[in-house]
C-alpha atoms as one frame of an Amber mdcrd trajectory, in Angstrom:
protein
 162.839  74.490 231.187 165.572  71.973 231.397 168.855  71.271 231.494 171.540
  69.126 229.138 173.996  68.843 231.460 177.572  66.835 230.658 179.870  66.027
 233.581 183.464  64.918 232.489 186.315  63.471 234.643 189.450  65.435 232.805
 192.949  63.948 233.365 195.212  66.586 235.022 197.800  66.456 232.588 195.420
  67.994 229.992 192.793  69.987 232.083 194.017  73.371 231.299 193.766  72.722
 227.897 190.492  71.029 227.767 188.591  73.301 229.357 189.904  76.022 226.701
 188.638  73.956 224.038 185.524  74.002 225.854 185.692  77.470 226.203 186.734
  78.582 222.980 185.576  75.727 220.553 182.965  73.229 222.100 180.628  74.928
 224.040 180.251  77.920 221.072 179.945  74.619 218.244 176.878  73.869 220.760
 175.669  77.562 221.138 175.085  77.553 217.901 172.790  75.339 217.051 170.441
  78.345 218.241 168.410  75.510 220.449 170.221  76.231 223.769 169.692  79.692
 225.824 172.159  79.598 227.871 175.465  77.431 229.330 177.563  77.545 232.271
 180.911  75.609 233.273 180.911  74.141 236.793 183.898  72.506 238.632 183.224
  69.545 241.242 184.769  70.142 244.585 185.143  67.648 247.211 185.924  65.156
 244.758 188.799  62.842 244.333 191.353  64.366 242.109 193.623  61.818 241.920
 192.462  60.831 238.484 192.044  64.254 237.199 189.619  66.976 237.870 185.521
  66.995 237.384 183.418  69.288 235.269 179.803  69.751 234.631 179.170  71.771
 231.599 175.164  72.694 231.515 172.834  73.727 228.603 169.753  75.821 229.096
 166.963  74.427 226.952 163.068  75.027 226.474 162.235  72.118 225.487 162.451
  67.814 225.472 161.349  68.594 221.203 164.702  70.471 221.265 166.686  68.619
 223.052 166.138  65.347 221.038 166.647  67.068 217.815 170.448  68.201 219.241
 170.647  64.509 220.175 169.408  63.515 217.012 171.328  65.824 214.596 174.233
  67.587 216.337 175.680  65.759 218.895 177.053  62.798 217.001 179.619  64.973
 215.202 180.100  66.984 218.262 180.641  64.176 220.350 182.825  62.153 217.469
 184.984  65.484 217.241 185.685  65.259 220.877 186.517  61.828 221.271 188.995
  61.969 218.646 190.717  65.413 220.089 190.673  63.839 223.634 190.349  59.765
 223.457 190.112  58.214 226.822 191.934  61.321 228.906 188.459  62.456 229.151
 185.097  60.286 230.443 182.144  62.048 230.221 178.409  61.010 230.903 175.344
  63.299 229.913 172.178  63.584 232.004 168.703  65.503 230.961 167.034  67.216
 233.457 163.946  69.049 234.267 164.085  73.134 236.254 161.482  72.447 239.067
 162.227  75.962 240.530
């Protein structure tokens, strides 16, 4: 198993609604692709808010065959679609990474 997980530094001014976007657009855009099995939405704490608030969003997925076809076919309109909605109030970076237990 392994994880697609996308951490994103969210100015404050439009946290709220980001993370309804996420919520109610994004994440379900992703869902659908049928090659994830499950997401959840984590908040950093103990982090400098100053320039906004920190969220890992994390993607379930069987396996690296899977996860490069997302890369491959769904992600760049995914990720072009966000950038436009959100520009540079958002940074986000993406890590891959493997369930060891």
């Amino acid at each position: 198993m392994f994880v697609y997980n996308v951490t994103s530094r969210v100015e404050a001014a439009i946290a709220e609604p980001w993370l309804s976007w996420m919520q109610m657009e994004h994440i379900p855009q992703v869902l659908a692709t049928g090659l994830f099995t499950q997401h959840r939405i984590l908040r950093l704490l103990d982090t400098d808010e100053t320039e906004g608030q920190t969220f890992a969003v994390q993607y379930e997925v069987k396996t690296r065959e899977a996860y490069a076809h997302y890369l491959e076919t769904y992600d760049p309109p995914l990720h072009a679609a966000a950038q436009q909605r959100w520009g540079e109030t958002v940074f986000s970076f993406r890590t891959f990474l493997e369930v060891i237990n």
